[in-house]
N, CA, C and O atoms as CSV, one atom per row, in Angstrom:
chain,resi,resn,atom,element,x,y,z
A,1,UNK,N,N,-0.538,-3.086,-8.055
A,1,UNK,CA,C,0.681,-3.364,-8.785
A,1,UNK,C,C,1.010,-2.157,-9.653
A,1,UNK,O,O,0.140,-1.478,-10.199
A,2,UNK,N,N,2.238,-1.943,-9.744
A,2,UNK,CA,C,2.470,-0.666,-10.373
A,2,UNK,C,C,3.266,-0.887,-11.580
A,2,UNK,O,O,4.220,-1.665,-11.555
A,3,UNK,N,N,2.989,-0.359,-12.451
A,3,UNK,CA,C,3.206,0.110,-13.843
A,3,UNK,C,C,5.008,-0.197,-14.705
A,3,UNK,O,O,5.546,0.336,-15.675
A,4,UNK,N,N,5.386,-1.138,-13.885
A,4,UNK,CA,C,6.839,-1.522,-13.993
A,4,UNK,C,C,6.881,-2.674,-14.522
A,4,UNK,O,O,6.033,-3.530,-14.269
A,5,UNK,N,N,8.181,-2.917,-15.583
A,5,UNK,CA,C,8.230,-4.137,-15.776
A,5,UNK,C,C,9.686,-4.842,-15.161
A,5,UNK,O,O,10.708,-4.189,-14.950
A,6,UNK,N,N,9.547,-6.263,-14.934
A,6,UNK,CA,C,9.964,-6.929,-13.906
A,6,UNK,C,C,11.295,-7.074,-13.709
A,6,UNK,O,O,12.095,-7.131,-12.775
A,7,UNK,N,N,11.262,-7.137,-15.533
A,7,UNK,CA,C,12.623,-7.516,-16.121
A,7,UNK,C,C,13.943,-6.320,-16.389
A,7,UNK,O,O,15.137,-6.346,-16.091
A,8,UNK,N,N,13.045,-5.261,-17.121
A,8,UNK,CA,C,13.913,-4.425,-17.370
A,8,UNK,C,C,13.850,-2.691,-16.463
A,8,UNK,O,O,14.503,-1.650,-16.545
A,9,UNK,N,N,13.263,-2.934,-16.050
A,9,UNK,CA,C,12.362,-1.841,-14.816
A,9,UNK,C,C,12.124,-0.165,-15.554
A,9,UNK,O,O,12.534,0.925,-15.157
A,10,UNK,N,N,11.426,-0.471,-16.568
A,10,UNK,CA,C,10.795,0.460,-17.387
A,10,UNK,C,C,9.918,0.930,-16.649
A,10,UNK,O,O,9.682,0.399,-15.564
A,11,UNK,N,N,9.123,2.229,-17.156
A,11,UNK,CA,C,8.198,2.858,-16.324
A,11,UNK,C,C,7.445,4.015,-17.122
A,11,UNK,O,O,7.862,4.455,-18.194
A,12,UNK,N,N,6.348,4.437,-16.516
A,12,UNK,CA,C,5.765,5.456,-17.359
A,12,UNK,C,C,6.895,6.572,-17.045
A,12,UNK,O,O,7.706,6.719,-16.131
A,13,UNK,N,N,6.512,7.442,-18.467
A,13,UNK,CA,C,7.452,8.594,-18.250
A,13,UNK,C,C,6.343,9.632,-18.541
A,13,UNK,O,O,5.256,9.240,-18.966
A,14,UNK,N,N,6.617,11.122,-18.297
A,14,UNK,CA,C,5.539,11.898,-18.550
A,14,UNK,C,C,6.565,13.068,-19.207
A,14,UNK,O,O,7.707,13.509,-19.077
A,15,UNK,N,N,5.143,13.282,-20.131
A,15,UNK,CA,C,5.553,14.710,-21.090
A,15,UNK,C,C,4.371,15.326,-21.244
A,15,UNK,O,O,3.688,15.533,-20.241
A,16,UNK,N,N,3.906,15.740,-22.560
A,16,UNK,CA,C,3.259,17.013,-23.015
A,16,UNK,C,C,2.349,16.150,-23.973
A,16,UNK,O,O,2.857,15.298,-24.702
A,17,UNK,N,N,0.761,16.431,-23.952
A,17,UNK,CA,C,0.353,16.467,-25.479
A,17,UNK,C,C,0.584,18.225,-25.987
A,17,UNK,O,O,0.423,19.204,-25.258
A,18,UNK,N,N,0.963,18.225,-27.303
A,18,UNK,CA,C,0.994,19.519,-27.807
A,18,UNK,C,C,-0.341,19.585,-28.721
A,18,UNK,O,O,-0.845,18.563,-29.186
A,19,UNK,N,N,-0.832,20.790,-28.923
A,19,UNK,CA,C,-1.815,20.796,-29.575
A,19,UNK,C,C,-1.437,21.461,-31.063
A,19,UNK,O,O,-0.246,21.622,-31.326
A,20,UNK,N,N,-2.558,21.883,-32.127
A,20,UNK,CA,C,-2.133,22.717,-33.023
A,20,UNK,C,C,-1.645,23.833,-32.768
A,20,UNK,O,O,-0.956,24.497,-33.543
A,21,UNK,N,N,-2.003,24.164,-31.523
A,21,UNK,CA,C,-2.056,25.696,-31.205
A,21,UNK,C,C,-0.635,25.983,-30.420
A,21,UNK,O,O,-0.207,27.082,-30.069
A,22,UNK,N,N,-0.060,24.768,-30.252
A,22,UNK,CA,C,1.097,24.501,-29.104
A,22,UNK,C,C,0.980,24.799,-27.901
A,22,UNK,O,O,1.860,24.703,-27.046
A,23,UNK,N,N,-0.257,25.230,-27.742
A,23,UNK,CA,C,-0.666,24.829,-26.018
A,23,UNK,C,C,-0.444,23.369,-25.299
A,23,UNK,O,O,-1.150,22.429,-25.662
A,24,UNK,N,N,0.630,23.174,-24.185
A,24,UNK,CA,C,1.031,22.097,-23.914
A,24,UNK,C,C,0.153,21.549,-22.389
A,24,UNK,O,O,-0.112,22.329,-21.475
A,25,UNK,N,N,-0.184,20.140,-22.380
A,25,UNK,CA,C,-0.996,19.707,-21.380
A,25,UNK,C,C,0.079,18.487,-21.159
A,25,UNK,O,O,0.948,18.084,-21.934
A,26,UNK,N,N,-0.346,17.931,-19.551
A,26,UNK,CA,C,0.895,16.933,-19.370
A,26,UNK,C,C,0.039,15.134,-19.575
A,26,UNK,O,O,-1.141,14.905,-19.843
A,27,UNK,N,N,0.846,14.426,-19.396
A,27,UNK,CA,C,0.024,13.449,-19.774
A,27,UNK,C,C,1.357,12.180,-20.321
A,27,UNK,O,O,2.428,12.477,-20.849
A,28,UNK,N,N,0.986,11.125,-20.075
A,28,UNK,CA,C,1.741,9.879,-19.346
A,28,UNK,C,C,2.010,8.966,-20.650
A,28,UNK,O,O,1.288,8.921,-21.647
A,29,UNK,N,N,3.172,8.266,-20.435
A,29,UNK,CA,C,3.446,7.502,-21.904
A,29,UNK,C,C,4.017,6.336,-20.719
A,29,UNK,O,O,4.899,6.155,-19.879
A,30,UNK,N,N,2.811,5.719,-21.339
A,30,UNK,CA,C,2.832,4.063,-20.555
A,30,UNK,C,C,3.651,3.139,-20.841
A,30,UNK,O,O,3.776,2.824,-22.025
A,31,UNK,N,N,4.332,2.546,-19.937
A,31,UNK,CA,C,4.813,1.004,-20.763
A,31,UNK,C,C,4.003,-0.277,-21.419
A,31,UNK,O,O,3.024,-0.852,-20.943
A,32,UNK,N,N,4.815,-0.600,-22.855
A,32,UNK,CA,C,3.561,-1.533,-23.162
A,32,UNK,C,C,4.028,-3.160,-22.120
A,32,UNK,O,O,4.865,-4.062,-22.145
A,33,UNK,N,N,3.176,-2.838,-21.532
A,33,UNK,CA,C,3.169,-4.296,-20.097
A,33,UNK,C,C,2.227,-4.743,-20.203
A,33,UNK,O,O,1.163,-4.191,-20.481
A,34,UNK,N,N,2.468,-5.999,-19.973
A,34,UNK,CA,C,1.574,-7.389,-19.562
A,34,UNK,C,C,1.976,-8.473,-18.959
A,34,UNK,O,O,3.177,-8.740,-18.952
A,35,UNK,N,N,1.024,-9.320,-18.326
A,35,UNK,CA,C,1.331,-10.451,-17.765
A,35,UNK,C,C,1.375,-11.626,-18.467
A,35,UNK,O,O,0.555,-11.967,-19.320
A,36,UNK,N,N,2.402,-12.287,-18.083
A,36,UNK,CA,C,3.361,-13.727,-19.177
A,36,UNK,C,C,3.774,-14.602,-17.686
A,36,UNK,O,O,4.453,-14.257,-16.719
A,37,UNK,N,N,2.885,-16.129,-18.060
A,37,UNK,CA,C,3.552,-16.684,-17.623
A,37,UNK,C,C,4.596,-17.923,-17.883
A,37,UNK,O,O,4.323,-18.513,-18.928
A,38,UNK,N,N,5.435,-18.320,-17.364
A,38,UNK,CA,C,7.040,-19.242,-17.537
A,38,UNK,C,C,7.173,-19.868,-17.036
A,38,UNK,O,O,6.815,-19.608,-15.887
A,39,UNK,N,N,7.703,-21.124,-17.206
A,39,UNK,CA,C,8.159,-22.202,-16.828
A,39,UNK,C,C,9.411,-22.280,-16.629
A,39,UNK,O,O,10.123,-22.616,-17.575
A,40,UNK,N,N,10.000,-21.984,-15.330
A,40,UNK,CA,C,11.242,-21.961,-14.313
A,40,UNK,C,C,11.798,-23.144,-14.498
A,40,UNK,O,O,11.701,-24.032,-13.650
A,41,UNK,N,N,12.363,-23.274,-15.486
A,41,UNK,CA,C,12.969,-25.073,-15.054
A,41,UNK,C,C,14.056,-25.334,-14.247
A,41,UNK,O,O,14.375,-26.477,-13.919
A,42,UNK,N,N,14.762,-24.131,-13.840
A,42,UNK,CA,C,15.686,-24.270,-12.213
A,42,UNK,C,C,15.184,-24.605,-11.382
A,42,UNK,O,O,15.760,-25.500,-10.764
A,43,UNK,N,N,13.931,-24.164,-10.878
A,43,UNK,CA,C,13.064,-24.311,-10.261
A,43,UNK,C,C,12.117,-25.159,-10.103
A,43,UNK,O,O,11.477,-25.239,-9.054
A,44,UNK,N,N,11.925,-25.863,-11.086
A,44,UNK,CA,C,10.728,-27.090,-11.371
A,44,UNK,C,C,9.054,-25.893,-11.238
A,44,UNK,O,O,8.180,-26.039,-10.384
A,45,UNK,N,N,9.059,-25.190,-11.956
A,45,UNK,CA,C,7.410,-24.194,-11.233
A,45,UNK,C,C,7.361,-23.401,-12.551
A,45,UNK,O,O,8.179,-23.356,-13.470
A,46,UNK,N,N,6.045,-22.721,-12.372
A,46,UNK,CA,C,5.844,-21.803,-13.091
A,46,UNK,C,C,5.762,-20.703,-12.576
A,46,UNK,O,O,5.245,-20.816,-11.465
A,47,UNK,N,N,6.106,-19.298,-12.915
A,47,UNK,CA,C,6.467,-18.114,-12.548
A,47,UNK,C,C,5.497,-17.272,-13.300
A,47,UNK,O,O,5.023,-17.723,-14.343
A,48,UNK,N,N,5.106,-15.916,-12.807
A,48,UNK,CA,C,4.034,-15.091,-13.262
A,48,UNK,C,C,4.891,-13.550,-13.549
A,48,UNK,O,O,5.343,-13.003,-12.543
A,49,UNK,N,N,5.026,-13.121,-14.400
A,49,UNK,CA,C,6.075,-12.022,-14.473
A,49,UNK,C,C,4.960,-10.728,-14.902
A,49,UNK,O,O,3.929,-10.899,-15.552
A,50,UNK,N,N,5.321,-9.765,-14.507
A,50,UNK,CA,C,4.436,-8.752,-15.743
A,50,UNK,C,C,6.004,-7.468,-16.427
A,50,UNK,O,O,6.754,-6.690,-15.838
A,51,UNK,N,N,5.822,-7.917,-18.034
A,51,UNK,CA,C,6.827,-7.797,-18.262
A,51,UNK,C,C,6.575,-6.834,-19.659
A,51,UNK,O,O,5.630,-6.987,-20.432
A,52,UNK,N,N,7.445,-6.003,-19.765
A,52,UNK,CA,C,7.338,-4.880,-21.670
A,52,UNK,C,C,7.503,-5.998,-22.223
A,52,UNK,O,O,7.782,-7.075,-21.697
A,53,UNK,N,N,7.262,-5.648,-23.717
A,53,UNK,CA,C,7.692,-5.947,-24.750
A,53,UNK,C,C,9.139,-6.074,-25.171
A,53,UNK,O,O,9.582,-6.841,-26.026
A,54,UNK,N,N,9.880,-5.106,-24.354
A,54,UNK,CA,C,11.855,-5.212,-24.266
A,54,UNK,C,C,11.794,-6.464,-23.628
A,54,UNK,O,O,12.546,-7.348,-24.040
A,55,UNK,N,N,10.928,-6.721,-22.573
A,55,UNK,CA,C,11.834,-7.539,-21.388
A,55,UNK,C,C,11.330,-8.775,-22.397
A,55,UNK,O,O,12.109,-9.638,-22.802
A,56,UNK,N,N,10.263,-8.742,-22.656
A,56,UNK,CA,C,10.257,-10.549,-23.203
A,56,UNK,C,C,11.551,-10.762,-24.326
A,56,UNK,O,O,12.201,-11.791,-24.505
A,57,UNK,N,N,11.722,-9.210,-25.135
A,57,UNK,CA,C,12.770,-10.225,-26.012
A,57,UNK,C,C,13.595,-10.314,-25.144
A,57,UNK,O,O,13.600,-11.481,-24.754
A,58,UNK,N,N,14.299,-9.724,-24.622
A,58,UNK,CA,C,15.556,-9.677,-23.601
A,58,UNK,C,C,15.562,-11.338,-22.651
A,58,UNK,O,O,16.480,-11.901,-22.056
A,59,UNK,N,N,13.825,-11.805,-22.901
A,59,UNK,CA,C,13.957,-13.299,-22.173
A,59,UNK,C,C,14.453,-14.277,-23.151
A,59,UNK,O,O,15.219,-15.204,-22.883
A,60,UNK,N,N,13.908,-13.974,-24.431
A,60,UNK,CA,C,14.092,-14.746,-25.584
A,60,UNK,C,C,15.919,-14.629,-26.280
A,60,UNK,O,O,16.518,-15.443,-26.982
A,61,UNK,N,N,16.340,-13.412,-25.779
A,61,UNK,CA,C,17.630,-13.915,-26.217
A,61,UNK,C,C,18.752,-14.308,-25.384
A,61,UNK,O,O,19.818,-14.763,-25.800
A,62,UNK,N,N,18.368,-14.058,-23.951
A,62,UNK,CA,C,19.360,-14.428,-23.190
A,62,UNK,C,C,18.928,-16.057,-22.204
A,62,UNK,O,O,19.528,-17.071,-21.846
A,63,UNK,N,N,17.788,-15.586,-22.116
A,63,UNK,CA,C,17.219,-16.914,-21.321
A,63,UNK,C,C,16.861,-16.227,-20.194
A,63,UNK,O,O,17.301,-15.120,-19.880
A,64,UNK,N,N,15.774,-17.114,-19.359
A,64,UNK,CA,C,14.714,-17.209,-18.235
A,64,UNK,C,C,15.758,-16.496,-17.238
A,64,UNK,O,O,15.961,-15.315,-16.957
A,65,UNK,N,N,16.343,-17.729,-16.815
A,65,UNK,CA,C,17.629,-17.438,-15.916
A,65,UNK,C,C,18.157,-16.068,-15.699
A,65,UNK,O,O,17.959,-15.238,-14.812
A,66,UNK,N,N,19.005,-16.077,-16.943
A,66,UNK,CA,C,20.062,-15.247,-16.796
A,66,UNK,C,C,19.353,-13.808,-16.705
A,66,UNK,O,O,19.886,-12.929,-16.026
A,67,UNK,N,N,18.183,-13.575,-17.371
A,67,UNK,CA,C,17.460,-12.360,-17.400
A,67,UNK,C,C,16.700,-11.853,-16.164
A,67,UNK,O,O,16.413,-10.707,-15.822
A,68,UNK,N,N,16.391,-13.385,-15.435
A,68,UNK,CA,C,15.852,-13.079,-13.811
A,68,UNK,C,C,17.005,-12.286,-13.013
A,68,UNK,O,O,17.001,-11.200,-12.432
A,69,UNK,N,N,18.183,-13.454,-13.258
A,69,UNK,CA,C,19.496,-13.062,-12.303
A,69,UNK,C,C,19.948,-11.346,-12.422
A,69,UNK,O,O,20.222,-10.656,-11.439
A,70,UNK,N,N,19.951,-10.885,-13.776
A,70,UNK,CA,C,20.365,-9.533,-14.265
A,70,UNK,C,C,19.240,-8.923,-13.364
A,70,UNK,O,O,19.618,-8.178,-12.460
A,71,UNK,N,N,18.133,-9.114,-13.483
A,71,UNK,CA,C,16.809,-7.919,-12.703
A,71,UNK,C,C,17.239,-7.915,-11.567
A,71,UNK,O,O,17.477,-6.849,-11.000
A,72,UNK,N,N,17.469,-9.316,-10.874
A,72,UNK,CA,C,17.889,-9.283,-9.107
A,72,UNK,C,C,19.301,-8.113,-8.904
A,72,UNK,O,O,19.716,-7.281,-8.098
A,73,UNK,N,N,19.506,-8.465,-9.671
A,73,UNK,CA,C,21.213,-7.659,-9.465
A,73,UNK,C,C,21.234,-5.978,-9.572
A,73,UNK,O,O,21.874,-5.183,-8.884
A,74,UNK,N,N,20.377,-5.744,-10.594
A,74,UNK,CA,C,20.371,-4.169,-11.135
A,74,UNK,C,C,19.368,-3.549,-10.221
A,74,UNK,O,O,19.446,-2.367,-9.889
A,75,UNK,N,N,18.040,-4.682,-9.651
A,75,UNK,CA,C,17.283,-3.594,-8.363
A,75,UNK,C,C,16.028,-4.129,-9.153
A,75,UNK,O,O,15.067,-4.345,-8.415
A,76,UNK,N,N,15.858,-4.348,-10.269
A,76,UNK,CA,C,14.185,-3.901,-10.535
A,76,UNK,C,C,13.381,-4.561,-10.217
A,76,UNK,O,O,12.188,-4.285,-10.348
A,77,UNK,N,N,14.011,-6.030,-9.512
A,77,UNK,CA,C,12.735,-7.250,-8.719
A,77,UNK,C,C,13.753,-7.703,-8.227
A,77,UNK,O,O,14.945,-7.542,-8.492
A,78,UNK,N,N,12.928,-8.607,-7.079
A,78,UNK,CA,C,13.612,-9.360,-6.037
A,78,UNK,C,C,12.888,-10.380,-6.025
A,78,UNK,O,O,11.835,-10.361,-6.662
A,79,UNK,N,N,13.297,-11.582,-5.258
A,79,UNK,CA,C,12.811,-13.604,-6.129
A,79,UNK,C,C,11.609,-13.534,-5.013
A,79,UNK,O,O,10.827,-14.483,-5.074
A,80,UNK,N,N,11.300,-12.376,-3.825
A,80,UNK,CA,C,9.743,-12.086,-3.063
A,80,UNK,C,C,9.069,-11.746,-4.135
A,80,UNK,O,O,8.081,-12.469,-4.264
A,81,UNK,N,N,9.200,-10.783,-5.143
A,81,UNK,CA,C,7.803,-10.462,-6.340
A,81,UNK,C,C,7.554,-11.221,-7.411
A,81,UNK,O,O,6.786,-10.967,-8.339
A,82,UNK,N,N,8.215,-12.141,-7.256
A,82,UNK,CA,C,8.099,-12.854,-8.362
A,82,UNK,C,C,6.817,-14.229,-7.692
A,82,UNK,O,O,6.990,-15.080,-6.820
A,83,UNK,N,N,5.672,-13.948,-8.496
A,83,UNK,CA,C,4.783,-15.015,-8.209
A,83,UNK,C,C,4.994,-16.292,-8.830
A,83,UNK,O,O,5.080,-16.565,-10.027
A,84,UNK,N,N,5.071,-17.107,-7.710
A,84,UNK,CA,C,4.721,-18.900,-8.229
A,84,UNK,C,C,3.656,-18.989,-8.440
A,84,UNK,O,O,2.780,-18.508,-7.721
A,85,UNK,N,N,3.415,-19.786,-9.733
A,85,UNK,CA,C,2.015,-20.428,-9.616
A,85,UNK,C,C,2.352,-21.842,-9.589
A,85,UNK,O,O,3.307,-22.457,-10.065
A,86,UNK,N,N,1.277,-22.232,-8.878
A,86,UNK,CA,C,1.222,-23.979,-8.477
A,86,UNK,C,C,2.828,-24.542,-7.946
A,86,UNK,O,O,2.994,-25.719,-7.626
């Protein structure tokens, strides 16, 4: 599984550590992601998302729904990656 979140399709980005010396080395700035799971009530199920810290508020202010529907639409998941549980 790769390093994306479901909702808002964030991703590592890469830059530089700089040092004192300003000698620059490259090196990865992660998304803060994790796995959350939800209760689909369109659906009657529970759903397994792995999602930033943006995307959960972005669940919390718009809703389950409407925040799934926006990801399907813009590209960053499709209703195949999205795991059911039970």
């Amino acid at each position: 599984m790769s390093k994306i979140c479901q909702i808002t399709g964030k991703k590592a980005m890469i830059g530089n550590n700089v040092s004192h010396s300003k000698k620059r080395t490259k090196r990865t700035f992660d998304v803060n992601l994790f796995n959350k799971k939800f209760y689909y009530v369109e659906q009657d199920c529970w759903i397994s998302l792995s999602l930033s810290a943006a995307g959960l508020r972005l669940i919390n202010k718009k809703g389950l729904d409407a925040a799934l529907n926006d990801a399907v639409t813009k590209g960053y998941c499709d209703w195949k990656s999205i795991k059911v549980i039970g």
